[in-house]
GUDREN-912048 format. One record per atom (N, C-alpha, C, O, CB): residue in three letters; x, y, z. Coordinates in steps of 0.02 Angstrom, whole numbers, plus 32768, in hexadecimal, padded with zeros to 4 digits. Each point is the difference from the previous one (the first is absolute). Glycine has a CB too. Layout:
N
alaXYZ;...
***
This chain:
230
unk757ACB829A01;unk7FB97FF98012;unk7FEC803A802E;unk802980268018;unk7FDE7F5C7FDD;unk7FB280838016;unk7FEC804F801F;unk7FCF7FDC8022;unk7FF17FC77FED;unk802380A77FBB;unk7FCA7FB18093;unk7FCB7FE88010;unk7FDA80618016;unk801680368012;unk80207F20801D;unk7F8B808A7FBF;unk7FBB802F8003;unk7FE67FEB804B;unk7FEC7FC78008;unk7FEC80397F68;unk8027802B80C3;unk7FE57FF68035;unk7FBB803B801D;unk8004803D8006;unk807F7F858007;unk7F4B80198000;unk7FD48020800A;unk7FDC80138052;unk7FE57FDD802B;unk801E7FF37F57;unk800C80768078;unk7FE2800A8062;unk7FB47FF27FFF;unk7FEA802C7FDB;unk806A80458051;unk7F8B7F767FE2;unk7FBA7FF87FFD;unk7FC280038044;unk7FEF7FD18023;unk804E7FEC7F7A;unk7FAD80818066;unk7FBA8003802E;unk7FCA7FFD7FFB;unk7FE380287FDC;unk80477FFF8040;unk7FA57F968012;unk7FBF7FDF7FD5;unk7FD98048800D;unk800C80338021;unk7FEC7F2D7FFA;unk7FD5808C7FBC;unk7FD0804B8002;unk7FD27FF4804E;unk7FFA7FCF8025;unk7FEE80467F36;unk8004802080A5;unk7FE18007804A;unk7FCD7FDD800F;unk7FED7FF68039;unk8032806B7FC9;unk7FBD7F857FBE;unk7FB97FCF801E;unk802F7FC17FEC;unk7FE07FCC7FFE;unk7F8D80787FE3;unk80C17FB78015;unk801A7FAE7FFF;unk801D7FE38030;unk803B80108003;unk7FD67FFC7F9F;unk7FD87FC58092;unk80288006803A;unk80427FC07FFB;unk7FFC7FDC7FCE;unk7F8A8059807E;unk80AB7FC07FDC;unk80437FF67FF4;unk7FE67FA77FFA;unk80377FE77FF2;unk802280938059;unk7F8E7F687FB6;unk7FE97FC57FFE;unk800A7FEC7FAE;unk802E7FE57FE2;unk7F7F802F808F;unk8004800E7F77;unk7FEE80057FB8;unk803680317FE5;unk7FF280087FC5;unk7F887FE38049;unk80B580347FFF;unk803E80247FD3;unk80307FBF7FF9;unk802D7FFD7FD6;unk7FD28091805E;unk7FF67F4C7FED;unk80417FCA8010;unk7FED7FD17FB3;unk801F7FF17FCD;unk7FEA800380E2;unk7FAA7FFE7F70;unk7FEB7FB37FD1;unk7FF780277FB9;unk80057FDD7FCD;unk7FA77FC78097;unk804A80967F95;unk7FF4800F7FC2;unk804A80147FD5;unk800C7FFD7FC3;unk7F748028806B;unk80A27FEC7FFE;unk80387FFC7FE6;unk802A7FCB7FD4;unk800C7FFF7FC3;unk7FE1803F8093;unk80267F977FDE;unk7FFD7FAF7FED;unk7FC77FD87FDE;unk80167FCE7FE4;unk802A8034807C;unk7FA080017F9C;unk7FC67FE47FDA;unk7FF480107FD4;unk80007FDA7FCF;unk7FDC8017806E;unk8019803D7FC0;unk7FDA801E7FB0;unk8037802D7FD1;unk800B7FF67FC4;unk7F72801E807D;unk80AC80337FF7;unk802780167FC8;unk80497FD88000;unk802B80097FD5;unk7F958070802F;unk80467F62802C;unk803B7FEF7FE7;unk80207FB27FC2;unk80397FF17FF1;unk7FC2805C808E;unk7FCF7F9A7F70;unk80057FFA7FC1;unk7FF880117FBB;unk800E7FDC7FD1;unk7FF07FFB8074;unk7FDD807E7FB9;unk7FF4802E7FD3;unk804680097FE8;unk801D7FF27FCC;unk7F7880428066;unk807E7FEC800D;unk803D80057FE9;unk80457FD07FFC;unk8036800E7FE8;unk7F8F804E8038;unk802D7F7A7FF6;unk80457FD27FDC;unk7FFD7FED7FC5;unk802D7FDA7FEF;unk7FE77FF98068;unk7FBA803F7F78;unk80037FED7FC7;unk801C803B7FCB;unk80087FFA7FC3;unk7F9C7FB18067;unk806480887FFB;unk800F80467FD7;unk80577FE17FE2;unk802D7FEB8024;unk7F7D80908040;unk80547F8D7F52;unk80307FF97FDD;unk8046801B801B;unk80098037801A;unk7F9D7FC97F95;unk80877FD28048;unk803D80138027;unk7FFE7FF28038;unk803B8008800E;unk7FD780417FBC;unk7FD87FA78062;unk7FFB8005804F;unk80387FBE8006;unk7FF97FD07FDA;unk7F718064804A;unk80CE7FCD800D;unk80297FD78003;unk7FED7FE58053;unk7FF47FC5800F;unk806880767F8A;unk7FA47FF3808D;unk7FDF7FDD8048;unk7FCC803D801E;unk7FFD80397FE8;unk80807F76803F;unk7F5F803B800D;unk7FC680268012;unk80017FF28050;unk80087FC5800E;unk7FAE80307F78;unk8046802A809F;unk7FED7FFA8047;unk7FEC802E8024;unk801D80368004;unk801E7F897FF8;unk7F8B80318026;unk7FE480258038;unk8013800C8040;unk800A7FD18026;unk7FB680107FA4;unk804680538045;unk80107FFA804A;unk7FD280188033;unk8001803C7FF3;unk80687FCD7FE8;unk7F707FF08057;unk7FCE8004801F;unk7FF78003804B;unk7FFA7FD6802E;unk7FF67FFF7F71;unk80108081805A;unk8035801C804F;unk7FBD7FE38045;unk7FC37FF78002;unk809180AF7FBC;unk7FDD7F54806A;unk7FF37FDB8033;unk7FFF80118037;unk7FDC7FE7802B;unk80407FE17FA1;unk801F807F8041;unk8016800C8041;unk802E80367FE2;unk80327FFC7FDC;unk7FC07F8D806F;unk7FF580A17FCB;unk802280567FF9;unk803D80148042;unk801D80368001;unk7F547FFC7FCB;unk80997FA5805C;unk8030800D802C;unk8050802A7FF7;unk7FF8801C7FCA;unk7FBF7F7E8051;unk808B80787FFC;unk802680187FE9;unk802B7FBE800F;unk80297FE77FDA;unk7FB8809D802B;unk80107F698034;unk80297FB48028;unk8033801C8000;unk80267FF37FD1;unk7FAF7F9E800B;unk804280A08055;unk80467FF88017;unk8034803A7FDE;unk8038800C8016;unk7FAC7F6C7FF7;unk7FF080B67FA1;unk8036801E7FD9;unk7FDB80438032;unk7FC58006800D;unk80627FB37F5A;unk8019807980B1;unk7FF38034800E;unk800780357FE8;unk8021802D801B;unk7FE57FA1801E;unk7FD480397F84;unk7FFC80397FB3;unk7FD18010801C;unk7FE67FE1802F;unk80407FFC7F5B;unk7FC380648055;unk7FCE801B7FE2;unk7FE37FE47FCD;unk80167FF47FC8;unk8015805B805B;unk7F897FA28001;unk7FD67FDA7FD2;unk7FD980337FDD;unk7FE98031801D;unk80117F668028;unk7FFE805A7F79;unk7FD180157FD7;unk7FB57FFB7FFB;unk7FE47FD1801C;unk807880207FBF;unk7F74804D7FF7;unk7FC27FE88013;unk7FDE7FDE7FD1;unk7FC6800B7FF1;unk803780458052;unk80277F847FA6;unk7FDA7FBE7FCC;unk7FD67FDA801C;unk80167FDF802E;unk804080107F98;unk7F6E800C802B;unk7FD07FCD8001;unk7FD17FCD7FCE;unk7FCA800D7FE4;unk80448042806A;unk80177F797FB0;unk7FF57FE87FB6;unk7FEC7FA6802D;unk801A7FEC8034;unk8058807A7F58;unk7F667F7F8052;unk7FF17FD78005;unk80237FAE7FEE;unk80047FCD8021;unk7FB1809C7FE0;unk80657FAD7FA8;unk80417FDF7FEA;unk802980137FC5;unk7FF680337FDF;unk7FD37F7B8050;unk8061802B7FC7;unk803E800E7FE0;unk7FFC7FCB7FC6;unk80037FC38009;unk8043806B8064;unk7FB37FF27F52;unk80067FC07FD0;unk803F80047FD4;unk8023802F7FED;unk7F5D7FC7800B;unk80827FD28001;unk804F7FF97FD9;unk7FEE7FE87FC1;unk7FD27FD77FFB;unk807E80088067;unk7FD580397F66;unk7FFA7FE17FA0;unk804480227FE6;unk801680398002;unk7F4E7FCF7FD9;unk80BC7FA58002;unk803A801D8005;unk7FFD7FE47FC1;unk7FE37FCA7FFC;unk805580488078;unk7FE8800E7F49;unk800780087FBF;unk804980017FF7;unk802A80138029;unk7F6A80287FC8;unk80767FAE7FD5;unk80547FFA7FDD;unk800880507FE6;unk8037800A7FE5;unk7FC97F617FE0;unk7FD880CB803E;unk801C803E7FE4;unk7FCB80248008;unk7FC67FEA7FFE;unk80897FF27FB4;unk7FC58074805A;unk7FC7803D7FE5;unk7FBC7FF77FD6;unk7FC5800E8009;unk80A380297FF2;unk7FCC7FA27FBF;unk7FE180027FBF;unk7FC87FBF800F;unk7FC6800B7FEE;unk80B0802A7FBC;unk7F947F98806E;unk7FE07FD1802B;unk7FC6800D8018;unk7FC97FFC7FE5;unk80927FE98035;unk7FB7802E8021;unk7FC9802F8023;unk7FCE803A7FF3;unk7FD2800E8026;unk807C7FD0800A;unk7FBF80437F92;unk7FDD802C7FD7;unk7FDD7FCB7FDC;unk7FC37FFF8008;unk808C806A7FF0;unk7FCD7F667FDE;unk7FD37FEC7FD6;unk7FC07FCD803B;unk7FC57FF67FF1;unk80AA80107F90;unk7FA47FEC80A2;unk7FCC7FE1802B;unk7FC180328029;unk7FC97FEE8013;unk80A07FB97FFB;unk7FB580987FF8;unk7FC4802F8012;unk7FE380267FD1;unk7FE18033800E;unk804B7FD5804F;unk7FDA7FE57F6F;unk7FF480157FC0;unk7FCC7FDA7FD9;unk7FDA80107FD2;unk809680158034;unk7F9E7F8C8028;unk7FD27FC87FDE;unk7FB17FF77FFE;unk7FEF8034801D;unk80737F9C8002;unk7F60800C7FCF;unk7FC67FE58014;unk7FF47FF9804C;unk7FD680148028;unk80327FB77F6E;unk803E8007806C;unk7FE57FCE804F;unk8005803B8036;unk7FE180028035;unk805F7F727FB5;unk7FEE80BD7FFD;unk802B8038803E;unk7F99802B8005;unk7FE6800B8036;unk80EC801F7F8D;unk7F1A7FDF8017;unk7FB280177FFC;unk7FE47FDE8029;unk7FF8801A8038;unk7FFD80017F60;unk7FF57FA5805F;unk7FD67FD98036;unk801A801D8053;unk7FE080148030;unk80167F717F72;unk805680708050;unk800C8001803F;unk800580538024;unk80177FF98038;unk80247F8A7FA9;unk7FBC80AE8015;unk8008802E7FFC;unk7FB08019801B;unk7FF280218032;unk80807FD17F75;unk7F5C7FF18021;unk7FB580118019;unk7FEC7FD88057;unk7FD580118029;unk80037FEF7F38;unk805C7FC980A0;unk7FD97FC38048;unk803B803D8025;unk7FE980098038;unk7FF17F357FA9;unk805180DF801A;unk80318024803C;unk7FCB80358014;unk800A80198037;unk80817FDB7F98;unk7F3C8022800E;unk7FEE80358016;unk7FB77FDC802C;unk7FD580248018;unk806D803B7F7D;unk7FBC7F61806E;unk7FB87FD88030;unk800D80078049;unk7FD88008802E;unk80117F927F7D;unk8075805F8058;unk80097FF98042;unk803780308027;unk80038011803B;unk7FD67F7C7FA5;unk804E80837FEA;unk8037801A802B;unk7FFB80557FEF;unk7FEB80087FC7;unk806C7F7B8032;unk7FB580BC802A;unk7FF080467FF5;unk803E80157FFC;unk80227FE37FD6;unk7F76802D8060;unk808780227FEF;unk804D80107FFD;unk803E7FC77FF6;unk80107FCD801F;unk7FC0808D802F;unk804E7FCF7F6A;unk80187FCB7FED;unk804B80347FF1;unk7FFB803B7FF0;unk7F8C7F647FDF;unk80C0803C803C;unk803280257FF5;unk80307FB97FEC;unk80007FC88019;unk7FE480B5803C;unk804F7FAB7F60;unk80257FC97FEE;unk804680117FE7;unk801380367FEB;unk7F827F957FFD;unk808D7FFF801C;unk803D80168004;unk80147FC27FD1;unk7FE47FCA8003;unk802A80808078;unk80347FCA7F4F;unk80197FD67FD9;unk80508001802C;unk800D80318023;unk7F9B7FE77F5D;unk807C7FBE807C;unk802F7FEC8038;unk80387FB77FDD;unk7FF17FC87FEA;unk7F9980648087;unk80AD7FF17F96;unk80457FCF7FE3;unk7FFC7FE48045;unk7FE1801D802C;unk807D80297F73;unk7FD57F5D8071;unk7FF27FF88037;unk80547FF48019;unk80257FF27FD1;unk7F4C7FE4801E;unk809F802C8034;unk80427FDE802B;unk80077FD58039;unk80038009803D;unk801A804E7FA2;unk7FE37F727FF4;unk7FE07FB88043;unk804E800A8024;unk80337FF67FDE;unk7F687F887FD3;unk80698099809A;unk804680018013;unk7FEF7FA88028;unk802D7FD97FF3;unk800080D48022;unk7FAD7F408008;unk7FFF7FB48020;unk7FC77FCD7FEB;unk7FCC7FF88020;unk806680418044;unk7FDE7FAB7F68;unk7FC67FD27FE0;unk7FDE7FDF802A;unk80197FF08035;unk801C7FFF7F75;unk7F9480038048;unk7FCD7FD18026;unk80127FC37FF0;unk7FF87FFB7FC3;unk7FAB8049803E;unk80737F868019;unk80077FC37FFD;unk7FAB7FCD7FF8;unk7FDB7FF1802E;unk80A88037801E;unk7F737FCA7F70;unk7FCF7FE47FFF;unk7FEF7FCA8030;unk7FC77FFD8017;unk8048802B7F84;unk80217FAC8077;unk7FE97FDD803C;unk7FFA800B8043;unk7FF47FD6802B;unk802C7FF87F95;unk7FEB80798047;unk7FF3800B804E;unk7FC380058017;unk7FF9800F803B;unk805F80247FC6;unk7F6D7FC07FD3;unk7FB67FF38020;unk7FDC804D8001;unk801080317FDE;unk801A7F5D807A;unk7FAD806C7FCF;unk7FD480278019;unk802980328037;unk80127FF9803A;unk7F8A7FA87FAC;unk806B80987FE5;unk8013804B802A;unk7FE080468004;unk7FDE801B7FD5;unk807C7FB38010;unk7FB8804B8056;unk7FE1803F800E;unk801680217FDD;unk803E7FFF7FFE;unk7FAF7FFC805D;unk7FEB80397F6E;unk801C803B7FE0;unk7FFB804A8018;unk7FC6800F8010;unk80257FA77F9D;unk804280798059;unk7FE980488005;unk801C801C7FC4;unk802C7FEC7FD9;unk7FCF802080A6;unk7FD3803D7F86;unk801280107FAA;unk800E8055801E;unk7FE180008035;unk7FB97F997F5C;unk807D809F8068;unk800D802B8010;unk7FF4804E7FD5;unk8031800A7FDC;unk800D7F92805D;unk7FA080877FC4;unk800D80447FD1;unk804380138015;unk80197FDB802A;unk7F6C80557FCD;unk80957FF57FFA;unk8037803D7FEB;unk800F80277FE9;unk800B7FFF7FC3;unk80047FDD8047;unk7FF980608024;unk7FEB80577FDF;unk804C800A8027;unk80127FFE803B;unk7F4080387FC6;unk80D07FD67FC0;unk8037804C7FF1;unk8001801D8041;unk7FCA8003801E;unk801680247F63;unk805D7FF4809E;unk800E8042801E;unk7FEE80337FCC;unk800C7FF27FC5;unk80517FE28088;unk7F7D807B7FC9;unk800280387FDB;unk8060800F7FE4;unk80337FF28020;unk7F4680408036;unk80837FEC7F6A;unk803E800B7FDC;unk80307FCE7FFA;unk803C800E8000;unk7FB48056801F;unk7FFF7F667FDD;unk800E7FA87FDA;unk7FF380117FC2;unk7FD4802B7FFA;unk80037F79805A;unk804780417F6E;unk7FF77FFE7FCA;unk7FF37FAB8007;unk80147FDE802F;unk8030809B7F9F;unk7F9D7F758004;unk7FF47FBE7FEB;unk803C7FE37FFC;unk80107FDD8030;unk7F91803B7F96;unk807E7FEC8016;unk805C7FED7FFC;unk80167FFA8036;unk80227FD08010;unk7FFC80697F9B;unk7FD37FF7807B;unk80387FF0804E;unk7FD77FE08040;unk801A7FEF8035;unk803480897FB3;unk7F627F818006;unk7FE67FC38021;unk80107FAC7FEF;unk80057FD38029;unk7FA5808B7FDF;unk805D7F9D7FA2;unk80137FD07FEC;unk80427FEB8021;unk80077FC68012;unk7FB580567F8F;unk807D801C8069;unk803F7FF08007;unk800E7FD28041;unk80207FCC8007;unk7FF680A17FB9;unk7FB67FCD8081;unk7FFE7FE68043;unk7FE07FB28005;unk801A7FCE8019;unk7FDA80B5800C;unk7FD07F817FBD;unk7FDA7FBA8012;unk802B7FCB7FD8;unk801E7FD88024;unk7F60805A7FEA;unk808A7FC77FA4;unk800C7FD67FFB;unk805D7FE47FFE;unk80227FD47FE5;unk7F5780457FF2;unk808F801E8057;unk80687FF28008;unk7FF37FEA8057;unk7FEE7FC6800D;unk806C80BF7F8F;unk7FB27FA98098;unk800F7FE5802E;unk7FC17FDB8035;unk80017FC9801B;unk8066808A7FC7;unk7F607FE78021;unk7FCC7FDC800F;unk7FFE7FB57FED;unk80047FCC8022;unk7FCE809F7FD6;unk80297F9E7FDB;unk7FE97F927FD4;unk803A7FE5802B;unk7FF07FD48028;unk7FEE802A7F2C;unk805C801280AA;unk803C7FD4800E;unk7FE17FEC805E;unk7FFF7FC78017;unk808180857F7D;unk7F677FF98099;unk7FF87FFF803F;unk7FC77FDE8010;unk7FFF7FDF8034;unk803C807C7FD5;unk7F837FAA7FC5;unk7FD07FD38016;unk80057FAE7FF3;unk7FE47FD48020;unk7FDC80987FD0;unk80627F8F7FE5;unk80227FB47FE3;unk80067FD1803E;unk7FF27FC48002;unk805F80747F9A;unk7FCD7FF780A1;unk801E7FCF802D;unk7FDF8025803E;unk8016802D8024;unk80647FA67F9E;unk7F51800F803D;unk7FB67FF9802C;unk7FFC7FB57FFF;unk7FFA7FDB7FCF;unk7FBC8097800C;unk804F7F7E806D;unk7FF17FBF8017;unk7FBC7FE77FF6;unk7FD2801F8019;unk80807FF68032;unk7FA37FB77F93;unk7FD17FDF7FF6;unk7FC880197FCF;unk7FC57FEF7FFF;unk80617FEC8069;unk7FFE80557F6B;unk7FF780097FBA;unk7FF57FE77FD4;unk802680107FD2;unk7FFF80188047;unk7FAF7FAB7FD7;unk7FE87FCC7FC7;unk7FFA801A7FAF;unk7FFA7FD97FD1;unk7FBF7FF58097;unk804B80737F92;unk7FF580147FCD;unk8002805B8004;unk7FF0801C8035;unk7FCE7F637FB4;unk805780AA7FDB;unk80098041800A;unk7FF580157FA2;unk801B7FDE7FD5;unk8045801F80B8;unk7F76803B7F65;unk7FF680107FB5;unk7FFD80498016;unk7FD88013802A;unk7FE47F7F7F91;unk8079809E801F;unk7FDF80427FE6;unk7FDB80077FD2;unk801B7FE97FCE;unk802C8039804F;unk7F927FEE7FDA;unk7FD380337FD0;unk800280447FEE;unk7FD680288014;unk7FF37F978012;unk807380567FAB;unk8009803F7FF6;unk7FD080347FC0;unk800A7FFD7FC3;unk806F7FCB8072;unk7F60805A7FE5;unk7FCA801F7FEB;unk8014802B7FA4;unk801E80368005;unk7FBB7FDA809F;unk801D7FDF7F2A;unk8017802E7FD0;unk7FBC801B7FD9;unk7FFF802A7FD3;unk807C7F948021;unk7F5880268025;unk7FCB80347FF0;unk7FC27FEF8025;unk7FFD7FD08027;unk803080467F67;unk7F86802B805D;unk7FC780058022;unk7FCE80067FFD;unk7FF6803C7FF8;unk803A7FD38021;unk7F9D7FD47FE8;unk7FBD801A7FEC;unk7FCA7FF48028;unk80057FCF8025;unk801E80277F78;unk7F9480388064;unk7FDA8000801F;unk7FCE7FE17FDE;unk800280067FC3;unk802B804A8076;unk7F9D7F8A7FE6;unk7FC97FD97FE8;unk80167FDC7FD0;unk80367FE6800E;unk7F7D8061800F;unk80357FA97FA1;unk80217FCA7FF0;unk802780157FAA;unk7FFA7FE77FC8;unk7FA27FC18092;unk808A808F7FC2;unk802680177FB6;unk8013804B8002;unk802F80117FDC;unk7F877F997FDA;unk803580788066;unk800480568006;unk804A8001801A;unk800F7FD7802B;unk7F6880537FFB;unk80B37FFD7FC5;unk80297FF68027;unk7FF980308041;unk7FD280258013;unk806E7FAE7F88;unk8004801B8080;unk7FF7802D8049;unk804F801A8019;unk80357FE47FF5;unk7F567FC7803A;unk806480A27FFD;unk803B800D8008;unk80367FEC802E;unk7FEF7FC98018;unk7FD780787FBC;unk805D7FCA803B;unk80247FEA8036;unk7FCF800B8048;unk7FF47FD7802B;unk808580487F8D;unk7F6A803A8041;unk7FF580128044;unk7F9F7FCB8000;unk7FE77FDC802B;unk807D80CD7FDF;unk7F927F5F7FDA;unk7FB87FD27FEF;unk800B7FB98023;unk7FDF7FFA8034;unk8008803D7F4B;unk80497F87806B;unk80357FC1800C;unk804480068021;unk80327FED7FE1;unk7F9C7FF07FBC;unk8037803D809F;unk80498005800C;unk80107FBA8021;unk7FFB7FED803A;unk800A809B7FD6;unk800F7F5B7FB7;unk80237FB28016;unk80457FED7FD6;unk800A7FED7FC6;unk7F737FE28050;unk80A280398011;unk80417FE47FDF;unk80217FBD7FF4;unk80217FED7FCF;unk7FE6806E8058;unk7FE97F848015;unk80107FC87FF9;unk7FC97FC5802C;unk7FE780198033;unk809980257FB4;unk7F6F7F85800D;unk7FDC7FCF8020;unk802C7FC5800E;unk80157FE07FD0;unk7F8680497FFC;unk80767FC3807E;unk801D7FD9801E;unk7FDB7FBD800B;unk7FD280038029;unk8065805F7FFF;unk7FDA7F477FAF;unk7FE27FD98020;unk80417FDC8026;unk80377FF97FE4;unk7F5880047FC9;unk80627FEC809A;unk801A7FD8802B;unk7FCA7FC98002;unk7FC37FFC7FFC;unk8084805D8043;unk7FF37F7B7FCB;unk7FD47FB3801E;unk80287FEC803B;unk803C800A8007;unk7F9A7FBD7F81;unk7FFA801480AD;unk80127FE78032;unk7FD87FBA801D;unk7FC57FF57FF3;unk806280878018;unk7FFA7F638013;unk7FC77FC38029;unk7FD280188025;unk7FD07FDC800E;unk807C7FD88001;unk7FB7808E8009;unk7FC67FF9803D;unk80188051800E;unk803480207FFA;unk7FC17F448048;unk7FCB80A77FD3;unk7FF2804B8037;unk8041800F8029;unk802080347FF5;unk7F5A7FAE8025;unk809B7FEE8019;unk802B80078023;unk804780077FD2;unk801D80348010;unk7F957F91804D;unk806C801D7F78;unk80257FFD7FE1;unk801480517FF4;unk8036801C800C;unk7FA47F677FD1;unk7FE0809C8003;unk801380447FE1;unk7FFB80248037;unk8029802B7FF0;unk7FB07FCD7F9E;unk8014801980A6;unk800F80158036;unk80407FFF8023;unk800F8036801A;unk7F8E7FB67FDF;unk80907FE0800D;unk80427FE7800A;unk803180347FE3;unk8021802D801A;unk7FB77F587FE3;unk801F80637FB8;unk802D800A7FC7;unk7FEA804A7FFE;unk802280127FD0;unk7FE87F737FE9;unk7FD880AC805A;unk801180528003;unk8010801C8048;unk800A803B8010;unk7FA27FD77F8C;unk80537FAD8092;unk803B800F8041;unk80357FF28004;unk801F80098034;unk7FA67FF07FFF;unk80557FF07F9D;unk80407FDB7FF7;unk802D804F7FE9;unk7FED80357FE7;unk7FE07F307FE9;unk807D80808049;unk803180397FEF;unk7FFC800A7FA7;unk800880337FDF;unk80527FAA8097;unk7F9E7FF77F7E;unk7FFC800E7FA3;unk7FCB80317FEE;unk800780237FCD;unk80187F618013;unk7FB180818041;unk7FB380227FEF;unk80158059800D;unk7FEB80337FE3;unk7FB17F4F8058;unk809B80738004;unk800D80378027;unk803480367FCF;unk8003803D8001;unk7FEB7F708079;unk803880227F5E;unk801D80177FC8;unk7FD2801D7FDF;unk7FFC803E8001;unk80517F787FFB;unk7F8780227FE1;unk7FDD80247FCB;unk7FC280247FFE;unk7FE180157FD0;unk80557FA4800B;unk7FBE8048805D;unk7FE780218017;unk8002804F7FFB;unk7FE2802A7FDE;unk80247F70804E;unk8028806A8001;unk80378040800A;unk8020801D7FBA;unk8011803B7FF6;unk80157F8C8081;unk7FDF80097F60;unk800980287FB8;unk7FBF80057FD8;unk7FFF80247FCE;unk80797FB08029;unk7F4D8008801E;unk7FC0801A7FD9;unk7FEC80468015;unk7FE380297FDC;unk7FF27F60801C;unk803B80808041;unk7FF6804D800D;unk802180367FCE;unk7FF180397FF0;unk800C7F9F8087;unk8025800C7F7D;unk8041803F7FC9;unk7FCC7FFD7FBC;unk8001802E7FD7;unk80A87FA7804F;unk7F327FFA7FD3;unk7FF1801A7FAE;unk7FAE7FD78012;unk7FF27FD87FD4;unk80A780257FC2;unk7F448005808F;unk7FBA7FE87FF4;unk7FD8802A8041;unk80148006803A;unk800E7F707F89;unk7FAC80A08025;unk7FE180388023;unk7FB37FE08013;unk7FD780278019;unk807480427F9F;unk7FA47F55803B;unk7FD27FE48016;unk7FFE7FC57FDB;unk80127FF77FC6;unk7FBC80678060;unk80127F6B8011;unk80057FBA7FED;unk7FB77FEB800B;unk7FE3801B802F;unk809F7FCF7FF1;unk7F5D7FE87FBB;unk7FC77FFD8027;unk7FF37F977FE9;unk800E7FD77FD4;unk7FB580DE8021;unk802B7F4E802E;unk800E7FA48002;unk7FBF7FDD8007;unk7FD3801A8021;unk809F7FE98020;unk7F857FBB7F9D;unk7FCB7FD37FFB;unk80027FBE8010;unk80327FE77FE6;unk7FBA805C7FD4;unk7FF47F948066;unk80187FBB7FF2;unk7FC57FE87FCB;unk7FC6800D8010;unk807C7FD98071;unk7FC87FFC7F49;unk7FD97FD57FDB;unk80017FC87FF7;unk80357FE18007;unk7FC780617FD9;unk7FC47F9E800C;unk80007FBA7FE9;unk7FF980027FAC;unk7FE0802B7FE3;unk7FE67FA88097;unk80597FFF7F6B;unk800980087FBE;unk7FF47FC37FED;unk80137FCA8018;unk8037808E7FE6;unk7F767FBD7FAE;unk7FF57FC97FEC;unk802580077FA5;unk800880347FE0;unk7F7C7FB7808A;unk808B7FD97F85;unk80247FFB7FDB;unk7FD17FE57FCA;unk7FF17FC57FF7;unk807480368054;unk7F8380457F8E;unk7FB67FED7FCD;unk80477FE67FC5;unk7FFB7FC38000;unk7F7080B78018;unk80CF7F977FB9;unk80257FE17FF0;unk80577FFC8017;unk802B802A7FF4;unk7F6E7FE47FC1;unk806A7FD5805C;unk80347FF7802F;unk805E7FFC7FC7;unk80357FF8801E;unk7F507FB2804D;
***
C-alpha cells in the first residue's frame, strides 16, 4: 500500500477558520469517493512549534497535511485519472493555493493501538543532509534511527513515510530541488507534555545525535486529524 500525502496552503483571502470547515465539509467527501481510495485523512496543523527537537527547522508553511492511501501506483493513477478526481481538483482550487505532494511507502515502526483513545499527533518534514543519496537516507532512518526512536517513553505510536516521488499542484511533477522532502514522520502521544518528556529522555539524546549524521533539517507540526475514511 502507498499513501499520497498532500502539503496544503489555504489561499490568502481564505482565512484558517473557513480553510478548516471547507475542508471537512465540502472537499472532503469529494474526495473519498475517488475510485480506489482505501483510507483518507486530514490532518489540520495546529501548532508549528519544534517542542524540544533541537534541528534545524525548515521554511514550510502549510496549513495541512492530507493523507490517501491506495493498494498501488496503478491505483492511484487510475483514481487521478477519474471523473470524481475532476470535481475534486476544480473545489482544491476554491480554497487551498500552494500545493506540494508527495507519494510515500510507509514503515509503521510502533502501531497505534486502536484503543488508546484520543492522542496527540506530530507529523514532521525531512530533508536529506547535502551528498545523501536516497539509499543511504533510507539506510540511516529506516535501520538504526527507527530502532532509536522506537524506545521513546511514552510513545503511543511512530510511522515513516518514505518519500518515492513528487509533484507540484495537482499533477506536474516536481524536482527534488523544487520538493526537497524525503521523508514524513507521524508520532503519537497522550499529551503535549508527554512529547516534550520523550525528546528529553536519554533515548531522544541517542537519536537525536544520530539525526544529525544524515538529516539537515526537521521541521515539525502538531495536527488534529480528521478521519473523512478511516
Amino acid at each position: 500500500m502507498i499513501v499520497r500525502m498532500g502539503l496544503l496552503t489555504r489561499r490568502p483571502e481564505v482565512s484558517q477558520a473557513d480553510f478548516r470547515r471547507h475542508w471537512r465539509e465540502v472537499h472532503g467527501p469529494l474526495a473519498a469517493r475517488l475510485p480506489g481510495l482505501r483510507r483518507y485523512h486530514q490532518n489540520h496543523v495546529v501548532d508549528t512549534r519544534q517542542l524540544a527537537i533541537d534541528h534545524a527547522r525548515g521554511s514550510w508553511s502549510i496549513d495541512g497535511i492530507s493523507e490517501l492511501w491506495f493498494d498501488s501506483d496503478e491505483d492511484m493513477n487510475r483514481a487521478l485519472s477519474s471523473e470524481e478526481y475532476m470535481e475534486v481538483a476544480r473545489d482544491h482550487h476554491l480554497f487551498v493555493g500552494q500545493t506540494g505532494l508527495i507519494t510515500a511507502v510507509q514503515n509503521v515502526v510502533v502501531p497505534v493501538d486502536p484503543a488508546a483513545g484520543l492522542l496527540v499527533k506530530r507529523m514532521s518534514i525531512l530533508t536529506r543532509k547535502a551528498g545523501l543519496t536516497p539509499e543511504q537516507f533510507k539506510e540511516e532512518w529506516w535501520g538504526f534511527h527507527a530502532e532509536a526512536v522506537g524506545k521513546f517513553p511514552n510513545l503511543m505510536g511512530y510511522t515513516q513515510n518514505l518519500v518515492t516521488g513528487r509533484s507540484a499542484g495537482l499533477g506536474q511533477p516536481a524536482s527534488y530541488e523544487a520538493l526537497p522532502i524525503d521523508g514524513m514522520v507521524e508520532m503519537w502521544f497522550r499529551s503535549v507534555a508527554d512529547i516534550e518528556a520523550a525528546f528529553r529522555s536519554p533515548a531522544a539524546d541517542v537519536s537525536q545525535t544520530h539525526a544529525l549524521s544524515f538529516i539537515a533539517e526537521i521541521t515539525t507540526f502538531l495536527v488534529e486529524t480528521h478521519e473523512v475514511l478511516p
